[in-house]
C-alpha positions as CSV (number, residue, x, y, z in Angstrom):
1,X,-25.3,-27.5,-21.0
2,X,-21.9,-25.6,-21.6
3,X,-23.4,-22.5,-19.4
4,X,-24.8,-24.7,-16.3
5,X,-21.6,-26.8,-16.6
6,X,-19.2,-23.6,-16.1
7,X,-21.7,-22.6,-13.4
8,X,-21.3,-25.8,-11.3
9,X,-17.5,-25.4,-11.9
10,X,-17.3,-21.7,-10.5
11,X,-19.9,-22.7,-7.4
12,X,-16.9,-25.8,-6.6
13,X,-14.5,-23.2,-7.1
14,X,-16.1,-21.2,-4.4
15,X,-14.5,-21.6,-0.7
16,X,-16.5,-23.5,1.7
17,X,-19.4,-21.5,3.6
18,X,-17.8,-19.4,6.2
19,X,-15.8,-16.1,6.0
20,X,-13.5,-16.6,3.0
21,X,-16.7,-17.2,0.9
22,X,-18.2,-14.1,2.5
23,X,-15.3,-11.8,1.4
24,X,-14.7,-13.8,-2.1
25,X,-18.6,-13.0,-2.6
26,X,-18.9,-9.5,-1.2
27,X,-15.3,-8.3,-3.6
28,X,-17.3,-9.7,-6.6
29,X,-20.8,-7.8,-5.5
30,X,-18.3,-4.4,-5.6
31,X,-16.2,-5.4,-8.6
32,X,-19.5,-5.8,-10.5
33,X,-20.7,-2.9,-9.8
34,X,-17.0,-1.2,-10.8
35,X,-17.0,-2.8,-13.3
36,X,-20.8,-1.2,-14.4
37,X,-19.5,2.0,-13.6
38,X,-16.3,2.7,-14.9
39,X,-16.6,1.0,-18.7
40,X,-19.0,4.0,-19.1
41,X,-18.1,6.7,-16.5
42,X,-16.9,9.1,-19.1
43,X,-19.7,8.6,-21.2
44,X,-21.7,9.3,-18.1
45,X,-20.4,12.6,-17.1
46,X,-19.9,13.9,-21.0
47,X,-23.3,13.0,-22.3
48,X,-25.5,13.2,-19.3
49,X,-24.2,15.6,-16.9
50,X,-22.5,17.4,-20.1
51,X,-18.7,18.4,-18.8
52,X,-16.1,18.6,-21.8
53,X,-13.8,15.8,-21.9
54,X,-10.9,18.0,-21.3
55,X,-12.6,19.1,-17.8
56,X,-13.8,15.3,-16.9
57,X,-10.3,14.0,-17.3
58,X,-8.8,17.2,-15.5
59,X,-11.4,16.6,-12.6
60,X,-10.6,12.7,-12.6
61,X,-6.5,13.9,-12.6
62,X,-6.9,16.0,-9.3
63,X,-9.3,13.8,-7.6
64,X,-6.8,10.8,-8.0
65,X,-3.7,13.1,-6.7
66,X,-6.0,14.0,-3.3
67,X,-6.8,10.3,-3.3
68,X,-3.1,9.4,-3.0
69,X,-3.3,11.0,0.9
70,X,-5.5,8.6,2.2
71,X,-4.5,4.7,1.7
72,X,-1.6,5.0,4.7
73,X,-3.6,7.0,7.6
74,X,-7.0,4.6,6.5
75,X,-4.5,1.8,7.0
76,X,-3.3,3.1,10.1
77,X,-6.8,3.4,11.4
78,X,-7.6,-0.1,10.2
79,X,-5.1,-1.4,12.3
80,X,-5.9,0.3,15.4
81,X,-10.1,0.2,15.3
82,X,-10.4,-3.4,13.5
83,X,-10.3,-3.3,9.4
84,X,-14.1,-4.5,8.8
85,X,-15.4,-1.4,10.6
86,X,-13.3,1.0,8.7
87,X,-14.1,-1.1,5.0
88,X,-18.4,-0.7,5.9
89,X,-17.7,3.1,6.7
90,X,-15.7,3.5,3.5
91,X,-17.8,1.3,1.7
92,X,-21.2,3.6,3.3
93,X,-18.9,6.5,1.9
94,X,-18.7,5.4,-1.6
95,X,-22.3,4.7,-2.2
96,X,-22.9,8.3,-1.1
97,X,-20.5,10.0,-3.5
98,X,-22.0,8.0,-6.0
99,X,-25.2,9.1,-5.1
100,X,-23.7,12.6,-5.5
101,X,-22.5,12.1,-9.0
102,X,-26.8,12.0,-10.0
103,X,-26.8,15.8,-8.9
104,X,-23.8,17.3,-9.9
105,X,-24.0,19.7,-12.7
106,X,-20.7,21.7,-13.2
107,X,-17.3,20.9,-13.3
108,X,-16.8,22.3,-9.2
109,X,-18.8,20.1,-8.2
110,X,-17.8,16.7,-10.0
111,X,-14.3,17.5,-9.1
112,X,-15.0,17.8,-5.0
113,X,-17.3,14.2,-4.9
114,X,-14.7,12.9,-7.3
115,X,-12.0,13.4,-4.8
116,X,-14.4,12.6,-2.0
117,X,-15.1,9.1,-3.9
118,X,-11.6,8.7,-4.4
119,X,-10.5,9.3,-0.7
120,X,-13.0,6.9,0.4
121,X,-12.0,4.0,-2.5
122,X,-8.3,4.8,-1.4
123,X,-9.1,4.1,2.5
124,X,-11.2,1.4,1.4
125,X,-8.6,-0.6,-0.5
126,X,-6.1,-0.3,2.5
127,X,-8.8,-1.5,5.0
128,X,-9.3,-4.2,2.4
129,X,-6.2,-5.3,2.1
130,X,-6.3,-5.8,6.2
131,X,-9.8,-7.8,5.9
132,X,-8.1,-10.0,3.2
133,X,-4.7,-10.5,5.6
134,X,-6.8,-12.2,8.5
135,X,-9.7,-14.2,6.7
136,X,-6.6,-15.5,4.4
137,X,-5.5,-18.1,7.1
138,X,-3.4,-21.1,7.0
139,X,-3.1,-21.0,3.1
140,X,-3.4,-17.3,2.1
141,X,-1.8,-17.4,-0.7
142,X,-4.1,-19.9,-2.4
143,X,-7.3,-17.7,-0.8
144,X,-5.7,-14.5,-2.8
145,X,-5.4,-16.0,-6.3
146,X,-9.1,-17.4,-5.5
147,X,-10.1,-14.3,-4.7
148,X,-8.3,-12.7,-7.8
149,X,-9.9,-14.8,-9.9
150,X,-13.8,-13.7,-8.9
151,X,-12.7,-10.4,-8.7
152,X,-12.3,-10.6,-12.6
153,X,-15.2,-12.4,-13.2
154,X,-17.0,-9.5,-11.3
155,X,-15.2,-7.1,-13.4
156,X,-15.9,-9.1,-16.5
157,X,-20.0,-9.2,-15.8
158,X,-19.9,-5.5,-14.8
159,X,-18.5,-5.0,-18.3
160,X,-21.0,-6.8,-20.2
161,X,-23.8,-5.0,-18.3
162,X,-21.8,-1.9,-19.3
163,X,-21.6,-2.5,-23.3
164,X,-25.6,-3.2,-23.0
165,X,-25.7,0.7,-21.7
166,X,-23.3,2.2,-24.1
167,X,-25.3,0.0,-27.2
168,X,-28.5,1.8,-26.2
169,X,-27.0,5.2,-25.7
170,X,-29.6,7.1,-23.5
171,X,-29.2,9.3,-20.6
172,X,-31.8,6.4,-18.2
173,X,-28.9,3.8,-19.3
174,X,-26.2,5.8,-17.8
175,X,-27.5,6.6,-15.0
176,X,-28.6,2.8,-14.2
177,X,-24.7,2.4,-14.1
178,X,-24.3,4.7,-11.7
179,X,-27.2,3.4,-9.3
180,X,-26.1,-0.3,-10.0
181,X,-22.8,0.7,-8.8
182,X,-24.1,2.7,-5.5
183,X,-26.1,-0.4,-5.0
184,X,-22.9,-3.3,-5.2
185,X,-21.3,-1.6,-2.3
186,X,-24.9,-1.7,0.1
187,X,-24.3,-5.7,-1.0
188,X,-20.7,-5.7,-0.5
189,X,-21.4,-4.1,2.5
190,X,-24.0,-7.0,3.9
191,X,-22.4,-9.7,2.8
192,X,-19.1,-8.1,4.8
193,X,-21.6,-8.4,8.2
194,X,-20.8,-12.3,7.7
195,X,-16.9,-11.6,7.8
196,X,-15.7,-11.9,11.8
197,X,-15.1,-8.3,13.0
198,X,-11.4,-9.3,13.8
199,X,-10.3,-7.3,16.7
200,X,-7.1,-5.0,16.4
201,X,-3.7,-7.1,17.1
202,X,-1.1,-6.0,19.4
203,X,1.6,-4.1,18.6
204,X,5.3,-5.7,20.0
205,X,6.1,-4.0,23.5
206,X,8.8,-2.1,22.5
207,X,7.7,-0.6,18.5
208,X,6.4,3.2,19.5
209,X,3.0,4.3,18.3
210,X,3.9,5.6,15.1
211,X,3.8,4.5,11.7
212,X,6.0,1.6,10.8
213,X,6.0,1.4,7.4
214,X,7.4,4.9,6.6
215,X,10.8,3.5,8.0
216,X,10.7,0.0,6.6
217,X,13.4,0.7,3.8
218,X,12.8,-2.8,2.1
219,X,8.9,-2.4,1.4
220,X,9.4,1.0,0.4
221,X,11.4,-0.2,-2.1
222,X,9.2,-2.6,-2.8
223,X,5.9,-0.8,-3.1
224,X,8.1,1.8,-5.5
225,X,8.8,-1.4,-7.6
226,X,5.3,-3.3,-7.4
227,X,4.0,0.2,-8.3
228,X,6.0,0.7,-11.7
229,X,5.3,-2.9,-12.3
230,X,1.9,-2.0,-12.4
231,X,2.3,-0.1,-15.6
232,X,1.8,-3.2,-17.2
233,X,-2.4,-2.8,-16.1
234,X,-2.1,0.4,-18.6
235,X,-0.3,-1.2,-21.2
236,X,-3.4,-3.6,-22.0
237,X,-6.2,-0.7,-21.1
238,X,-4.9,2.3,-22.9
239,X,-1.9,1.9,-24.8
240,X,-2.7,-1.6,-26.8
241,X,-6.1,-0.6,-28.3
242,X,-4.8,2.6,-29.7
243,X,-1.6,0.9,-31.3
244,X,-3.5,-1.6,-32.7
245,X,-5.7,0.5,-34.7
246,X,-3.3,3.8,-35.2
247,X,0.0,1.1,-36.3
248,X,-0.7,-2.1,-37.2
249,X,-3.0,-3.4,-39.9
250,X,-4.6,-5.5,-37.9
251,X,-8.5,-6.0,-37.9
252,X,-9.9,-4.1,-35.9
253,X,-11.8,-6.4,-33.8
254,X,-8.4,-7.6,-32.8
255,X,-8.8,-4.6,-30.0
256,X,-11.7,-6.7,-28.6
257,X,-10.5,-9.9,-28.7
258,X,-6.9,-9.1,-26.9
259,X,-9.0,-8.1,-23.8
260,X,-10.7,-11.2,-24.3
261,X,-7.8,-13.1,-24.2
262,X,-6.3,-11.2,-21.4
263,X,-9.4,-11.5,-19.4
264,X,-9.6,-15.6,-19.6
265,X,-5.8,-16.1,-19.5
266,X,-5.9,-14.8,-16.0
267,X,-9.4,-16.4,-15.3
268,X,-8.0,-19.6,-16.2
269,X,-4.2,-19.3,-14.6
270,X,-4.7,-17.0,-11.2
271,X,-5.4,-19.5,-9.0
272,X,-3.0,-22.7,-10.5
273,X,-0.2,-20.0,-10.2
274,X,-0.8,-18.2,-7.5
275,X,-1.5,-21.0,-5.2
276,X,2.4,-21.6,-5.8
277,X,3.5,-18.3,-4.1
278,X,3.2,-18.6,-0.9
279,X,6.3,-16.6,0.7
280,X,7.8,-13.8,0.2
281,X,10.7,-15.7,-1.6
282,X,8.4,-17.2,-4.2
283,X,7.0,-14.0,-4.5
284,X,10.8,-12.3,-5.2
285,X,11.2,-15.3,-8.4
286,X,7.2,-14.8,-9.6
287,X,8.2,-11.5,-9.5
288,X,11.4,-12.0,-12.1
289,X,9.5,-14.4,-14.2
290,X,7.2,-12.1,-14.4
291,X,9.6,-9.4,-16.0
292,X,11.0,-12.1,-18.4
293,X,7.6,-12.6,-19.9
294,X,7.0,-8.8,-20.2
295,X,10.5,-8.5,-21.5
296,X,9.4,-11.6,-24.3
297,X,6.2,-10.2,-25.1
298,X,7.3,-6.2,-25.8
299,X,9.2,-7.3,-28.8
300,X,6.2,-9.0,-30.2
301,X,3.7,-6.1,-29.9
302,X,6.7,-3.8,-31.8
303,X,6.8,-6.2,-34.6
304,X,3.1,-6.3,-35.1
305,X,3.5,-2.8,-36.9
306,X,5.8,-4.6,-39.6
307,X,3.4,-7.1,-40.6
308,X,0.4,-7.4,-42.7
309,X,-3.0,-7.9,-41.4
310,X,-3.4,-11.5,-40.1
311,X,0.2,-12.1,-39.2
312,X,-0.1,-8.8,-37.3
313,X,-3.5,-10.6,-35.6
314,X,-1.4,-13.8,-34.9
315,X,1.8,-12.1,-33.2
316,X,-1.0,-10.1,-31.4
317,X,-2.7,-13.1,-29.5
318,X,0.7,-14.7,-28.6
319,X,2.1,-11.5,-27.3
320,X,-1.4,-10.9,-24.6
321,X,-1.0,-14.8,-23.6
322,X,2.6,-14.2,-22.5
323,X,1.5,-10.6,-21.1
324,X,-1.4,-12.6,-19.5
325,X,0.9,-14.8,-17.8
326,X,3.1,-12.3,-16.9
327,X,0.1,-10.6,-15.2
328,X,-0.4,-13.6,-13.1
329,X,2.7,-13.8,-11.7
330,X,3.4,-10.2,-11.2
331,X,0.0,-10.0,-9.4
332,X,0.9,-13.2,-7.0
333,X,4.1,-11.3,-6.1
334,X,2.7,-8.6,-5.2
335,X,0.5,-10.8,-2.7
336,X,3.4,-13.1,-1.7
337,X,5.6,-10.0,-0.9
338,X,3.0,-7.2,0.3
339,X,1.2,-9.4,2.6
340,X,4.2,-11.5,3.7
341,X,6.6,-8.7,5.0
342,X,4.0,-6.7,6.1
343,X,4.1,-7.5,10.3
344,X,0.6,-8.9,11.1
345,X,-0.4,-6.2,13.8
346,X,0.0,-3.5,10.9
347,X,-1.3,-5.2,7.7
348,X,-3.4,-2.1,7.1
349,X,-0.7,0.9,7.1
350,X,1.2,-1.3,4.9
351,X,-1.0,-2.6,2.1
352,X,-2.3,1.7,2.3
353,X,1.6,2.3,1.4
354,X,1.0,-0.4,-1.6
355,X,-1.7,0.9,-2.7
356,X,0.2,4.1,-2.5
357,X,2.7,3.7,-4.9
358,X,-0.1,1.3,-7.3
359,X,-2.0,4.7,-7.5
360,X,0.7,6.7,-8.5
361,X,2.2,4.3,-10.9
362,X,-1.7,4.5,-12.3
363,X,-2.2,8.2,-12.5
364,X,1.5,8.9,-14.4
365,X,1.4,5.2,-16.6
366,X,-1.3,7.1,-19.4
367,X,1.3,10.0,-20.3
368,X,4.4,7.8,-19.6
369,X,3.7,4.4,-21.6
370,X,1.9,7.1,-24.9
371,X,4.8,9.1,-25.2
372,X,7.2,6.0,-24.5
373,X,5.6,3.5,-26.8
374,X,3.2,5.4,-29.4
375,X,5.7,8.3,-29.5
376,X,8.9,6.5,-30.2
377,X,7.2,3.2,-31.5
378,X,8.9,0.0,-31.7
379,X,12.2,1.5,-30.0
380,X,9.8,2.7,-27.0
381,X,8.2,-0.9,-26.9
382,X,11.5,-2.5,-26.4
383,X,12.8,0.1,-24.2
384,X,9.5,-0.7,-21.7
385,X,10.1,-4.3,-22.3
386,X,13.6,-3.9,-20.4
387,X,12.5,-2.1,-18.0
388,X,9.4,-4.1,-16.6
389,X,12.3,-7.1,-16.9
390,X,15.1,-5.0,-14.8
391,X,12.4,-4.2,-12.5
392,X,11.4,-7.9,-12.1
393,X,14.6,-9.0,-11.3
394,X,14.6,-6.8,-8.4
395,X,12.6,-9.2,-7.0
396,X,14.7,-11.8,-5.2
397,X,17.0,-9.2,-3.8
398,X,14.2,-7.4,-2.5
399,X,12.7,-10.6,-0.8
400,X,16.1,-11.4,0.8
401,X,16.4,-7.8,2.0
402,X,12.5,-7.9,3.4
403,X,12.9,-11.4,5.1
404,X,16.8,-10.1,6.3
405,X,15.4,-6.9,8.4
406,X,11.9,-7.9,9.7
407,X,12.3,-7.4,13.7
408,X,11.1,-11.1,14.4
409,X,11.1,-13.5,11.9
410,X,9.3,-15.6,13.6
411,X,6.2,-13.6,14.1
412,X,5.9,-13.3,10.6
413,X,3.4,-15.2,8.4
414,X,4.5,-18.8,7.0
């Protein structure tokens, strides 16, 4: 009764049949598969294709720095050849790298369709994040935290197919991830055939043909900011697990049930919250709250090495809910604020640039947040928790300085 219950209340949750549906179910068909794929990917490559860790994680590190030169000229594209045709030709891309990942055998190789898969998941998000701009409509805000909130139940099921690999441990398992994977994005790429193919928008008569975002001080500023922000992603995936079992006393299964909670705090909060930032404005304040709660919840995870066992448990739960929340609103921001003071006619270039500065954030956040917060400890944890707050209180400023310089205000999205 409980199951069928939840699965009448996600099917209400759903938008109405028509193109928002289409793109909320073709991200959850890819995140699925993602989320198949990467739980295990290292398991994958180490134990079945048999590459040394040390060369699988160098491989991964060079693949993501040649994936950093695609997001803004895929975006570019997007914007100028309509942003559906370039996500199915990424999206064909990606299921043949993944493909390629079955044959590889040496570390040459994994390394070139690694950075081939990363190129095309790069040009992919940008194109992406131009699909999402347009099928959004009159209340896109609302339609993003919708959307962000299937995406992590996509991630979420992906996971669980995962863990039932890694339990049985055999080379057949692995490689199922890898072909469930290349088959979400042939469904991601269907179910995108029932999103319109919106045509390219003009560009205003007197902007050259070049690309705008490079010179748009305020949202390069702002993706530098949304991208350090995003550190907070690594704190929960890399950093938490290991300081729980390396510095606190708590149990271990602590490590699983922090992801748990992180995973249905946002669930449960995306779409209330994010509905509520709309503009770029309310994106500047989510942006500041969402520093504050970082800023609340570093302390916390410092003084669970201080405490015995189940108080360390206790202060552990408290400190993901705030982080959890924090996530929310630092993840609407970035929506209000990278969407909204993006021009329309460029929405491709510009969520590239985003995704840009995400991505980098993402590939220096593992050495940064280890040495800063299991190097140092509970000084490094305080140290980050001022720092995600300074950054957060950016926000407004760079809101006001967005809205301020945008060539026509009035062309820009409510």
């Amino acid at each position: 009764m409980i199951v069928r219950g939840f699965g009448r209340r996600l099917a209400g949750a759903l938008p109405p049949a028509g193109p928002q549906r289409a793109m909320v179910l073709s991200s959850v068909a890819n995140r699925i598969g993602n989320g198949l794929f990467n739980s295990a990917s290292a398991l994958y490559f180490t134990r079945v294709v048999h590459l040394p860790a040390t060369q699988v994680g160098l491989g991964l590190t060079v693949a993501g720095l040649v994936g950093l030169l695609a997001g803004v000229p895929a975006g570019y594209l997007a914007d100028r050849r309509g942003p559906r045709t370039v996500m199915l030709v990424t999206l064909a891309a990606q299921t043949l790298t993944m493909l390629a990942f079955l044959l590889i055998r040496d570390w040459w190789a994994f390394t070139v369709v690694a950075a081939l898969d990363t190129l095309a998941l790069s040009a992919n998000n940008a194109a992406r994040g131009a699909v999402i701009a347009r099928v959004g409509g009159e209340q896109p805000a609302a339609f993003r935290a919708r959307l962000r909130t299937f995406v992590n139940l996509g991630v979420v099921v992906g996971t669980l197919g995962a863990a039932v690999a890694v339990q049985r441990d055999t080379p057949g398992a692995y490689t199922a991830l890898v072909l469930g994977n290349a088959a979400s994005y042939v469904v991601c790429g269907l179910l995108l055939l029932r999103v319109p193919d919106y045509p390219p928008l003009p560009r205003p008569p007197r902007q050259r043909a070049r690309v705008a975002v490079l010179g748009d001080r305020p949202f390069l500023c702002f993706a530098a900011v949304n991208g350090a922000m995003g550190l907070q992603y690594t704190v929960v995936s890399l950093v938490l697990p290991i300081w729980i079992a390396a510095h606190t006393q708590a149990p271990r299964w602590t490590v699983a049930a922090v992801n748990a909670v992180n995973a249905a705090a946002c669930l449960a909060l995306q779409t209330r919250i994010g509905r509520r930032v709309e503009t770029p404005a309310q994106g500047g304040r989510a942006l500041r709250r969402a520093g504050l709660l970082f800023l609340a919840s570093c302390p916390l995870l410092a003084l669970t090495a201080r405490v015995q066992a189940w108080p360390a448990a206790v202060l552990l739960v408290v400190a993901i809910v705030l982080h959890s929340l924090g996530e929310v609103y630092e993840s609407s921001a970035g929506f209000a604020l990278g969407f909204g003071l993006a021009p329309e006619h460029a929405q491709g270039e510009y969520q590239g640039l985003l995704g840009l500065g995400f991505d980098l954030g993402q590939a220096i956040g593992p050495a940064l947040l280890t040495t800063l917060c299991l190097g140092l400890g509970e000084g490094g944890w305080l140290a980050l928790g001022v720092g995600f707050a300074v950054l957060g209180a950016t926000g407004p400023a760079l809101a006001g300085w967005g809205l301020r310089t945008r060539p026509d205000p009035l062309a820009q999205p409510a």
